[in-house]
TIBA-851091 format. One record per residue: y, z, x of N, C-alpha, C in turn; residue in one letter. Coordinates in Angstrom, 2 decimals. Last residue first. Layout:
REM residues N
((Y Z X) (Y Z X) (Y Z X) 'a')
...
//
This chain:
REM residues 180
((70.42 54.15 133.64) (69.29 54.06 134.67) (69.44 54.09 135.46) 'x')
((72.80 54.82 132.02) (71.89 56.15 132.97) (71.04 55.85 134.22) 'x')
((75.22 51.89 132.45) (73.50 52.42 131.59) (73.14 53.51 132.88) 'x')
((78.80 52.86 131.46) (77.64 52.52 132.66) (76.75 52.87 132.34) 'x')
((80.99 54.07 130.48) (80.47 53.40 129.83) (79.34 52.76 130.67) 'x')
((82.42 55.38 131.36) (82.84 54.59 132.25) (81.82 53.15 130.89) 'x')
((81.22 58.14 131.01) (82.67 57.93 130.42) (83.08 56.95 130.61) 'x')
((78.70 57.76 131.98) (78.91 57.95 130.41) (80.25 57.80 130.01) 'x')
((78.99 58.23 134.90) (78.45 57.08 134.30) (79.01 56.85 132.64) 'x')
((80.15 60.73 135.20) (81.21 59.72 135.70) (80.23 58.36 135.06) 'x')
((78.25 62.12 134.00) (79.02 62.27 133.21) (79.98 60.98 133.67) 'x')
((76.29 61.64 136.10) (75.52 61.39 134.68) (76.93 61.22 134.00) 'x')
((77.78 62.70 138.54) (77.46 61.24 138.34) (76.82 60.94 136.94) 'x')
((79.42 65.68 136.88) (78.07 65.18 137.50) (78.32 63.86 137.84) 'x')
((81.59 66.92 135.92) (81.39 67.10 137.58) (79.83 66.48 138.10) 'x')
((79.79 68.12 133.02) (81.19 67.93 133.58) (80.42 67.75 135.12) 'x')
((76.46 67.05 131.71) (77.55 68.05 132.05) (78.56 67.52 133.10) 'x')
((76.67 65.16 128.98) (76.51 65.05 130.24) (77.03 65.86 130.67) 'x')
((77.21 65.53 126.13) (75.67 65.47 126.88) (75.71 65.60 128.06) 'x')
((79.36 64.34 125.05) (79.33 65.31 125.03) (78.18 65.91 125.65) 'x')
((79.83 61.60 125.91) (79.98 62.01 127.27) (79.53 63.83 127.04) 'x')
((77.42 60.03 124.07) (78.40 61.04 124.09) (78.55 61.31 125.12) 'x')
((75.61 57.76 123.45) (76.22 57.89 124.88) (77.87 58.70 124.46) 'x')
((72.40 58.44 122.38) (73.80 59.10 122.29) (74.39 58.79 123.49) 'x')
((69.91 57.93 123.84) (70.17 56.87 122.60) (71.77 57.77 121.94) 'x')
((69.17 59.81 125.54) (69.97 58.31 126.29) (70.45 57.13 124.58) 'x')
((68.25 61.42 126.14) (68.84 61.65 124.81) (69.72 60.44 125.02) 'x')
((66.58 61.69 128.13) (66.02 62.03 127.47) (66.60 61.49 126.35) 'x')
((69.04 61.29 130.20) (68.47 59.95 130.14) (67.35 60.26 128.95) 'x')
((70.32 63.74 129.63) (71.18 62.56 129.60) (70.11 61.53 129.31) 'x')
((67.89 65.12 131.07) (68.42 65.40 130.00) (69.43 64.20 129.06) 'x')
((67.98 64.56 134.21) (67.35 64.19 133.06) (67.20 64.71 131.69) 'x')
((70.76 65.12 134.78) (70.62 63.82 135.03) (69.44 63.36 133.81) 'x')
((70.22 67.80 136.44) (71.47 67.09 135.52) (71.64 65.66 134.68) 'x')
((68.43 67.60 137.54) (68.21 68.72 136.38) (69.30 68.36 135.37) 'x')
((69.15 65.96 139.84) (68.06 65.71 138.78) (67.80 66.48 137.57) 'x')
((71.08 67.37 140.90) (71.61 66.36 140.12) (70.30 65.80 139.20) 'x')
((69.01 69.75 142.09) (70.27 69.86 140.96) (70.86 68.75 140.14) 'x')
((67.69 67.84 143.54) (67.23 68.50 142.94) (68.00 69.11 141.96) 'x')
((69.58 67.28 145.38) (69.09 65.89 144.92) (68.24 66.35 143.82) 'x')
((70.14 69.08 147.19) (71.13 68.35 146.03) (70.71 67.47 145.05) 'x')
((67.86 70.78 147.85) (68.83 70.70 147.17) (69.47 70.35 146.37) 'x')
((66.94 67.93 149.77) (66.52 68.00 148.72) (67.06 68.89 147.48) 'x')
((69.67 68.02 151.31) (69.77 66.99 150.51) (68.57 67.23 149.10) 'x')
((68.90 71.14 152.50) (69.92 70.50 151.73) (69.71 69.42 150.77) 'x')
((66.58 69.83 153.56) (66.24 70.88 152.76) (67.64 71.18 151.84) 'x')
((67.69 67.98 155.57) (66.19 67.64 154.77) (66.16 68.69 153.51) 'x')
((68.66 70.20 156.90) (69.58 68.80 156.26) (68.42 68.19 155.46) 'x')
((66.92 72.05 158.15) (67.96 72.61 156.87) (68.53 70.88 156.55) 'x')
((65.57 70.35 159.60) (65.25 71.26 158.51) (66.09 71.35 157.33) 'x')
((67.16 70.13 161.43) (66.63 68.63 161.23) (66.12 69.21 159.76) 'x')
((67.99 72.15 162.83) (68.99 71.45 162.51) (68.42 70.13 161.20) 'x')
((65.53 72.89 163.73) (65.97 73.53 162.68) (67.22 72.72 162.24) 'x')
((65.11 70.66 165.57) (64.25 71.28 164.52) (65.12 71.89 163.49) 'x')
((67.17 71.34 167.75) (67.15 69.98 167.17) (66.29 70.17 165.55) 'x')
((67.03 74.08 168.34) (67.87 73.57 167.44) (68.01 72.21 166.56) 'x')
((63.99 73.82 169.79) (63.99 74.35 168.57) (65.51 74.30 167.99) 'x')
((63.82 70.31 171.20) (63.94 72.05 171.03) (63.78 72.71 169.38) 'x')
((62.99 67.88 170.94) (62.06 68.51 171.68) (62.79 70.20 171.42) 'x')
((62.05 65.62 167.32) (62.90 66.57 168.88) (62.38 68.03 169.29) 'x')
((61.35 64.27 165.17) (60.66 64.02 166.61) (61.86 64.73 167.70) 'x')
((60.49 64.58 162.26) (61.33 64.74 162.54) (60.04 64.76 164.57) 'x')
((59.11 63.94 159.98) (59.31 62.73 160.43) (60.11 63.57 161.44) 'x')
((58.48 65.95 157.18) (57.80 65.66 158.61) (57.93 64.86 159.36) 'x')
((60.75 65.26 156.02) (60.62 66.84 156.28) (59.68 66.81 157.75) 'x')
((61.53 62.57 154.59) (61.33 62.92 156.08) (61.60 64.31 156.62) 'x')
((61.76 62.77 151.82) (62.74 62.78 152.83) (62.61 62.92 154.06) 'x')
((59.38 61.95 150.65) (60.41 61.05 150.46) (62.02 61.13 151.26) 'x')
((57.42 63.43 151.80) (57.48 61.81 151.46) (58.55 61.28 151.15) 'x')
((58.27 65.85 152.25) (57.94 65.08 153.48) (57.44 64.04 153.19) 'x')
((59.23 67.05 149.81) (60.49 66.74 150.79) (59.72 65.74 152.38) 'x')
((57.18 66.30 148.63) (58.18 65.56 147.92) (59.27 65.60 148.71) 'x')
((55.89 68.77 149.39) (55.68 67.58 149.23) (56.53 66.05 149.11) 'x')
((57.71 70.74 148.43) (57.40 70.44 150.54) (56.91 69.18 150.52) 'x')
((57.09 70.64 146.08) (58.39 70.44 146.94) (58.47 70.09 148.02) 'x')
((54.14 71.51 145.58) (54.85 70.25 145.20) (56.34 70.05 145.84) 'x')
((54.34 74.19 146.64) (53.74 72.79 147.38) (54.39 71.54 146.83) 'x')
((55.84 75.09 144.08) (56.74 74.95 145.74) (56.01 74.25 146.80) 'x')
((54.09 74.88 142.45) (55.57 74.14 142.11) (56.42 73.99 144.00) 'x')
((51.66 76.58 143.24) (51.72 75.26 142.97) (52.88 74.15 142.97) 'x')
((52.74 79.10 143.27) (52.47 78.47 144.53) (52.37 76.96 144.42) 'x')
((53.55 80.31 140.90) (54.52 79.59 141.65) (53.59 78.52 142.26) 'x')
((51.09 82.06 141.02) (51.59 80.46 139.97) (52.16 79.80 140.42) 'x')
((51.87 84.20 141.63) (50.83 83.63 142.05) (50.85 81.88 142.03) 'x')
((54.01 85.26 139.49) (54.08 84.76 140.69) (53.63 83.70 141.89) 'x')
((51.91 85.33 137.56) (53.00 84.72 137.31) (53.38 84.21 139.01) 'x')
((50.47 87.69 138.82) (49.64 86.29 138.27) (50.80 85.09 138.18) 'x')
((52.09 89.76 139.25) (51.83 88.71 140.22) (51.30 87.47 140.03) 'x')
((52.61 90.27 136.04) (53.64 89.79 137.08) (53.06 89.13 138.13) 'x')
((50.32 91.62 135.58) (50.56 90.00 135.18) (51.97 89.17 135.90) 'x')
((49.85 93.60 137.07) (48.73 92.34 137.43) (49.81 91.15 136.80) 'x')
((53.37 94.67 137.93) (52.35 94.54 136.87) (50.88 93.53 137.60) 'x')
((54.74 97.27 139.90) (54.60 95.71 139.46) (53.18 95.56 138.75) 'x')
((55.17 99.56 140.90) (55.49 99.27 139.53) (55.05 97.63 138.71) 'x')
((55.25 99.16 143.85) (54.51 99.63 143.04) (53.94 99.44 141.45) 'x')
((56.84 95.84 144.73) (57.05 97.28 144.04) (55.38 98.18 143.62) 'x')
((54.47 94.46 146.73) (55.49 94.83 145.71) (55.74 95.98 145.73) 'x')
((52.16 92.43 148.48) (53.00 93.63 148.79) (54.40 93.65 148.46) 'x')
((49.01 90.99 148.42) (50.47 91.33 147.56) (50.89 92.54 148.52) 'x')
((46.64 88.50 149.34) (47.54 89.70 149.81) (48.90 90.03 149.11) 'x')
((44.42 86.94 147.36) (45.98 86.92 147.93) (45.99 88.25 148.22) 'x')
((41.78 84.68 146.58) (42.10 85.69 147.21) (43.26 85.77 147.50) 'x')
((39.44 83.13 144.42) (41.15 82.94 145.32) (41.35 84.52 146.09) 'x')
((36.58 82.08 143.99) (37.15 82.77 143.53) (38.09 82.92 144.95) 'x')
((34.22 80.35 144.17) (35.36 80.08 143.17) (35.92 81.48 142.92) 'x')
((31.62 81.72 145.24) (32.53 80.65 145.87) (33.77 79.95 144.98) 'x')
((30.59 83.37 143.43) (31.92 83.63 144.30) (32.68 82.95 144.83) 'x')
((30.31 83.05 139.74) (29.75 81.89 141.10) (31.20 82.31 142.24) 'x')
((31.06 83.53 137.39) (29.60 83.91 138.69) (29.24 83.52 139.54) 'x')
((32.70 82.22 136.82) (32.91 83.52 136.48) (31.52 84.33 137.41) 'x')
((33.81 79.41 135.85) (32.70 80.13 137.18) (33.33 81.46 137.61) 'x')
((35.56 79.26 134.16) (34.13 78.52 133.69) (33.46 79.23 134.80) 'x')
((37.99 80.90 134.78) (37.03 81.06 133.87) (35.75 80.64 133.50) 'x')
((38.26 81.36 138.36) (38.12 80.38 137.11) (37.13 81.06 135.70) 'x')
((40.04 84.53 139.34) (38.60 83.76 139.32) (38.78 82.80 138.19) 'x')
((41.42 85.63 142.14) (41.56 85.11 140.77) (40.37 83.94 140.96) 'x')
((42.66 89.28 143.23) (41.31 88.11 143.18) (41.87 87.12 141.72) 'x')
((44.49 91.00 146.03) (44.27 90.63 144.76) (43.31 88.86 144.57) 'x')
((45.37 93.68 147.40) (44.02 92.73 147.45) (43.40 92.07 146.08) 'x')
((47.89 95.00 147.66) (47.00 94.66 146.97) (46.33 93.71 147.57) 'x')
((50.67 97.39 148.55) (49.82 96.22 149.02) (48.59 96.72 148.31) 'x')
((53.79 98.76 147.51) (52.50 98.53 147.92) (51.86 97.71 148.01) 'x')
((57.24 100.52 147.57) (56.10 99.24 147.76) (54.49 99.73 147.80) 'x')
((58.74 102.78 148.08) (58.02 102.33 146.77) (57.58 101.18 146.74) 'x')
((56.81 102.99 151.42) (58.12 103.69 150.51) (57.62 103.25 149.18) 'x')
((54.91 102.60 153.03) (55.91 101.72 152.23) (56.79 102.16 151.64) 'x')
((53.35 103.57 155.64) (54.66 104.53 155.00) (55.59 103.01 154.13) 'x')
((50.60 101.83 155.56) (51.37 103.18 156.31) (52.24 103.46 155.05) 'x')
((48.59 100.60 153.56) (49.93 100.38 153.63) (50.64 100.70 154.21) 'x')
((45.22 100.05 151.90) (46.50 100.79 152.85) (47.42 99.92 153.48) 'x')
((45.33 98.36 148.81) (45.15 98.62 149.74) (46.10 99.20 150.62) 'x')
((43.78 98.52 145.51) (44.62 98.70 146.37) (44.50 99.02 147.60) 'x')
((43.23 95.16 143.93) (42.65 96.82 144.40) (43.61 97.05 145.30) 'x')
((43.38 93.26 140.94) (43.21 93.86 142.06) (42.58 95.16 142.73) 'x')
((42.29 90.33 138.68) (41.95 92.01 139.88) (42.78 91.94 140.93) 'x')
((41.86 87.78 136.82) (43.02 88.55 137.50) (42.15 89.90 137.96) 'x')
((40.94 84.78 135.02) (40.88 86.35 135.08) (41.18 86.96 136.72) 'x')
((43.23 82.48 133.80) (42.32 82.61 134.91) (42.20 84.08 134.76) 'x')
((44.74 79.65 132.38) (44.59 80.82 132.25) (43.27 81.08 133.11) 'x')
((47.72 77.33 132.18) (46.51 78.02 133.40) (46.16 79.33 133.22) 'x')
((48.40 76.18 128.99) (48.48 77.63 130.00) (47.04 77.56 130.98) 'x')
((48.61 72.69 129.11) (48.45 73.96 128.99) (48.61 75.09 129.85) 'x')
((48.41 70.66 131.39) (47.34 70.81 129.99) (47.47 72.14 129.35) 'x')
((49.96 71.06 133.14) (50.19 69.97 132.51) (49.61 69.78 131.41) 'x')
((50.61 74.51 132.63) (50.41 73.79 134.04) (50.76 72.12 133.22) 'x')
((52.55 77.71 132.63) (52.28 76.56 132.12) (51.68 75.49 133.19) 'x')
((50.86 80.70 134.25) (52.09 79.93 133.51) (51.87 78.45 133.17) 'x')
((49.15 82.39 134.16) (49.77 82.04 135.40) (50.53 81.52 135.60) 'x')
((47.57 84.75 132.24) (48.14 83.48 132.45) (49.00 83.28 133.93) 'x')
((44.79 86.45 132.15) (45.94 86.19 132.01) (46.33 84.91 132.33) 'x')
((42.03 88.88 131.40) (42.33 87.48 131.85) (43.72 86.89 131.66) 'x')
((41.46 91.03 134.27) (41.82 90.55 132.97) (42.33 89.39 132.64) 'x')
((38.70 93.28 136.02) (38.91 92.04 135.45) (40.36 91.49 134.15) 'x')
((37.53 96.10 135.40) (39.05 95.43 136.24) (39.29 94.21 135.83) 'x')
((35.29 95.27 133.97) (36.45 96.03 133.29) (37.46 95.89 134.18) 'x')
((33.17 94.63 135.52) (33.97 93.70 135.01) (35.27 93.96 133.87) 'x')
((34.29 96.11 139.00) (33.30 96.26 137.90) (34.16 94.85 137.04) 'x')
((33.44 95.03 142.32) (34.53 95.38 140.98) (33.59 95.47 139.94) 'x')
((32.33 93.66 144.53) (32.08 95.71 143.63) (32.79 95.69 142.44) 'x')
((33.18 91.50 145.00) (31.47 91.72 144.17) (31.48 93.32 144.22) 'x')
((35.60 92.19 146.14) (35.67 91.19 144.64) (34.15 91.60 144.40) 'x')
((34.55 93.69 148.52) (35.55 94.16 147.03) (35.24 93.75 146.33) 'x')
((33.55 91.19 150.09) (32.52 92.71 149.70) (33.53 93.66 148.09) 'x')
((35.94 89.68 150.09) (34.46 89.60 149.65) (33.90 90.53 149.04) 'x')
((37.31 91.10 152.63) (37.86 91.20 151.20) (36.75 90.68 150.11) 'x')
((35.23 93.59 153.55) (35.55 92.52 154.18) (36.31 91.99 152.46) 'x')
((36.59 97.10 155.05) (35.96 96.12 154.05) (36.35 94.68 153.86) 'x')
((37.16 100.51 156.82) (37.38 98.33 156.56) (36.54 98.25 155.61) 'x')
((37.89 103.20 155.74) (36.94 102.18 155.61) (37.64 100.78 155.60) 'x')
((39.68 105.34 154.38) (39.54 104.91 155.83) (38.61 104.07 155.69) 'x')
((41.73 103.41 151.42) (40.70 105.04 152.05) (40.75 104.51 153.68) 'x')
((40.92 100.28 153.15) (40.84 100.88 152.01) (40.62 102.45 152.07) 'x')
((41.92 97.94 154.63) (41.40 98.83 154.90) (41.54 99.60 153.37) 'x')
((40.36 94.17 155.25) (41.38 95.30 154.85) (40.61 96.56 155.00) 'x')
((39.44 91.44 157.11) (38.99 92.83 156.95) (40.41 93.63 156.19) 'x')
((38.41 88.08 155.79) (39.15 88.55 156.37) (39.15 90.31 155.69) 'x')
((36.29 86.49 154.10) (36.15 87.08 155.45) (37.21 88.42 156.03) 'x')
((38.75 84.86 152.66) (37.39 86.43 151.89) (36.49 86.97 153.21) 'x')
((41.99 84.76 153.64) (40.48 84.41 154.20) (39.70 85.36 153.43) 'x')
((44.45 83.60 151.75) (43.76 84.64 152.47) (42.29 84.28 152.56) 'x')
//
C-alpha cells in the first residue's frame, strides 16, 4: 500500500501517512512475524480502523509496521490494508503479514526454475492454461521436497522406516539406491 494513498476514517479522508504520525506510542506493539533466518522478525505493529460500508463481521484496517532500529524515521515504515474478522488479533495479522515473504519466494522459484514467466501466447486460455501447469508441477515438486528432505537429513539410517510410503524417497530406500 501506497502512504500517499487516501482512506476514510469517521467521515474524513486521510492520507495513510498522516495516521501512522498521529498514533500515539501506546498503539504501538511490538510482535513477531514469525521465524526468519536469524531469528524471530520482530517489528512494532498498529493499526486503525477504517470505513467499510456494510461488512457484516469483517473489518478493514490500516495497518503500520515499523523496524525497530528506525522507530523515527517514517520513511521505514510498511503499510497494509486488512480486511478480517473483526475478532482478529494485531498479532494474528502480523503473522499473516509474514507470510508475504515465503510466497514471493515461490513465485520466485516458479519463474526461475519453471518458466512462470517464459510463457509467450496471445489469449487468455493459452495463459491460464500455461499457469496452472507451472503451478501444478511446482505443487508437486513442492510436496515431494517435504518428502524427500527429511530422508536425506537422516540419510545415515537407510530404514525404509523414514521414508514415507508412495514416495520416490521410499522406492529409492527399498531398492537400496543413494537419496542424492
Amino acid at each position: 500500500m501506497n502512504k500517499k494513498q487516501p482512506v476514510v476514517i469517521g467521515w474524513q479522508p486521510y492520507r495513510a501517512e498522516a495516521v501512522c504520525q498521529s498514533l500515539s506510542p501506546e498503539q504501538w506493539q511490538r510482535l513477531s512475524c514469525g521465524q526468519g533466518s536469524k531469528g524471530e522478525r520482530e517489528y512494532e505493529w498498529a493499526r486503525v480502523a477504517v470505513n467499510c460500508g456494510d461488512a457484516g463481521d469483517f473489518q478493514r484496517w490500516l495497518v503500520f509496521r515499523r523496524a525497530l532500529e528506525q522507530i523515527d524515521q517514517p520513511q521505514h515504515v510498511s503499510y497494509y490494508q486488512v480486511f478480517a474478522p473483526k475478532d482478529t488479533s494485531l498479532a494474528t495479522i502480523a503473522k499473516v503479514a509474514g507470510k508475504r515473504w515465503g510466497i514471493e519466494e515461490c513465485f520466485k522459484l516458479a519463474k526461475s526454475q519453471l518458466g512462470l514467466a517464459d510463457y509467450e501466447v496471445r489469449s487468455w486460455v493459452g495463459w491460464h492454461r500455461h499457469m496452472t501447469l507451472v503451478l501444478a508441477a511446482q505443487a508437486f515438486l513442492t510436496v515431494l521436497r517435504a518428502q524427500v528432505e527429511p530422508l536425506i537429513q537422516s540419510s545415515d539410517s537407510s530404514s525404509p522406516l523414514f521414508a514415507p510410503t508412495g514416495s520416490l524417497a521410499a522406492f529409492k530406500v527399498l531398492r537400496g539406491c543413494s537419496l542424492s
